[in-house]
C-alpha positions in Angstrom: -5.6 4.7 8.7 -8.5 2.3 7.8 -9.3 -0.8 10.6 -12.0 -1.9 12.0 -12.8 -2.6 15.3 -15.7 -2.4 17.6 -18.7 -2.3 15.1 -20.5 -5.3 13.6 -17.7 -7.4 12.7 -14.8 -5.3 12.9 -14.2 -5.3 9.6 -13.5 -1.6 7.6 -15.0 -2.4 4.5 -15.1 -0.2 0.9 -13.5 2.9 1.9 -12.0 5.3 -0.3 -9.0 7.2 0.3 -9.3 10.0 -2.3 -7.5 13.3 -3.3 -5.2 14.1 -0.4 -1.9 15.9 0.0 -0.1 14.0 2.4 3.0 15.2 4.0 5.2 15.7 7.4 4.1 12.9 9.3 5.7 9.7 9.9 3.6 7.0 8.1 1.2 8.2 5.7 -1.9 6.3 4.1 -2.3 3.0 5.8 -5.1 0.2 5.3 -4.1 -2.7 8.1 -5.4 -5.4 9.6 -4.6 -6.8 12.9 -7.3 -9.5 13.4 -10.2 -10.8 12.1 -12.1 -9.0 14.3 -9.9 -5.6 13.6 -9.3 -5.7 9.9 -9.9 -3.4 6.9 -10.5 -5.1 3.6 -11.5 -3.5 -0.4 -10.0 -0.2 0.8 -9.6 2.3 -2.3 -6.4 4.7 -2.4 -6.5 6.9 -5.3 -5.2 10.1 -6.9 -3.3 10.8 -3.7 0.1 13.0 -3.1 2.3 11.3 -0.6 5.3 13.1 -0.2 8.2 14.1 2.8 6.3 11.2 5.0 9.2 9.8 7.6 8.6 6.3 7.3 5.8 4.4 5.1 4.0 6.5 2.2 0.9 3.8 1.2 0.4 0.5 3.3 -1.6 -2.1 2.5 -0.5 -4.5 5.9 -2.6 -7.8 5.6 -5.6 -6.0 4.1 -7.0 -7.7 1.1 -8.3 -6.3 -2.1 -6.8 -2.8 -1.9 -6.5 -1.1 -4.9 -4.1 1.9 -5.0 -3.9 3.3 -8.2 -3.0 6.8 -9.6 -1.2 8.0 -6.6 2.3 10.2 -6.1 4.3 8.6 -3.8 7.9 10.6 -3.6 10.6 11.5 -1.1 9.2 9.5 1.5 11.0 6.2 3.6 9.0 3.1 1.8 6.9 4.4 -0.8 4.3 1.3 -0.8 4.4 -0.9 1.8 2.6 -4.8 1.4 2.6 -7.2 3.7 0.1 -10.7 3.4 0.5 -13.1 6.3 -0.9 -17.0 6.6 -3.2 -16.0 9.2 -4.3 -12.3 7.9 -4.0 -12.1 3.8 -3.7 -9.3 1.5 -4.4 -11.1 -1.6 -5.4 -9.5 -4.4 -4.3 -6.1 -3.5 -3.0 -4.3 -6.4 -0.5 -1.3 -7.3 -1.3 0.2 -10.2 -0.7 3.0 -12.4 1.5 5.1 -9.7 4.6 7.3 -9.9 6.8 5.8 -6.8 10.4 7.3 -7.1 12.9 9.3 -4.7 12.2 7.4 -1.9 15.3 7.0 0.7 14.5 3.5 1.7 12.6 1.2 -0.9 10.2 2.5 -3.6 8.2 -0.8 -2.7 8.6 -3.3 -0.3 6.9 -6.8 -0.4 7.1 -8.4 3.1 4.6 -11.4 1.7 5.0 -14.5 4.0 2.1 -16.7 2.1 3.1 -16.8 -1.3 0.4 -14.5 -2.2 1.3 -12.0 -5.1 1.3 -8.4 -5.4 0.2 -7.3 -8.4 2.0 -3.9 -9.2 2.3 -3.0 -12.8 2.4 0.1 -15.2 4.2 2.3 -12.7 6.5 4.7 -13.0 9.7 3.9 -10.7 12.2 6.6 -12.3 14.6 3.8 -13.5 14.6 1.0 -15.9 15.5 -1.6 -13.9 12.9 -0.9 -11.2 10.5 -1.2 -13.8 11.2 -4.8 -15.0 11.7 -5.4 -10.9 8.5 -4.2 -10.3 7.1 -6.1 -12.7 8.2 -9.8 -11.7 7.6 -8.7 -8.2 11.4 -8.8 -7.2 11.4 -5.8 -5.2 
């Protein structure tokens, strides 16, 4: 999990999440903010394997700019999780270039309260529909 808390500002800034096989636990790759003062922002998820994870493969919960990208997110409960509050936004984060498929409760779920946008595009969601959901965001 990336957040900050108790240094500087409290802000996790420019990590990278790269190149892990993540399995058998219940949420897996999480970048979440809390508060201002206890908040992870830019975080990089990459060319990760999340797979058999109980409840939430990838989270990006009110962190902003997170890229995850080139990821295998299968057979888990949510495969990507985003959520963007008024108070604590996520905007700009994007989902990109993924397989997400198999997974028992949503592939993606968009719990956006602000009207901010999550850009996720040129997956692959294992069915044709979830594609051209994906796209318009309608997930």
């Amino acid at each position: 999990m990336v957040r900050g808390a108790g240094v500087g500002d409290g802000v996790a800034e420019n990590n990278q999440i790269l190149h892990n096989d993540v399995k058998n636990i219940f949420n897996g790759i999480l970048s979440v903010s809390v508060a201002s003062n206890n908040a992870a922002s830019d975080t990089i998820v990459q060319f990760n394997y999340v797979h058999g994870v109980y409840y939430v493969g990838i989270a990006a919960d009110r962190s902003p700019n997170t890229i995850i990208k080139f990821n295998e997110v299968v057979n888990n409960g949510i495969g990507i999780y985003y959520r963007s509050i008024p108070a604590l936004s996520g905007a700009g984060t994007i989902v990109k270039c993924n397989n997400i498929y198999g997974n028992s409760l949503y592939d993606a779920q968009n719990e956006a309260t602000d009207g901010s946008i999550l850009l996720a595009e040129l997956n692959w969601w294992d069915h044709p529909v979830d594609q051209i959901q994906a796209r318009y965001l309608v997930l």
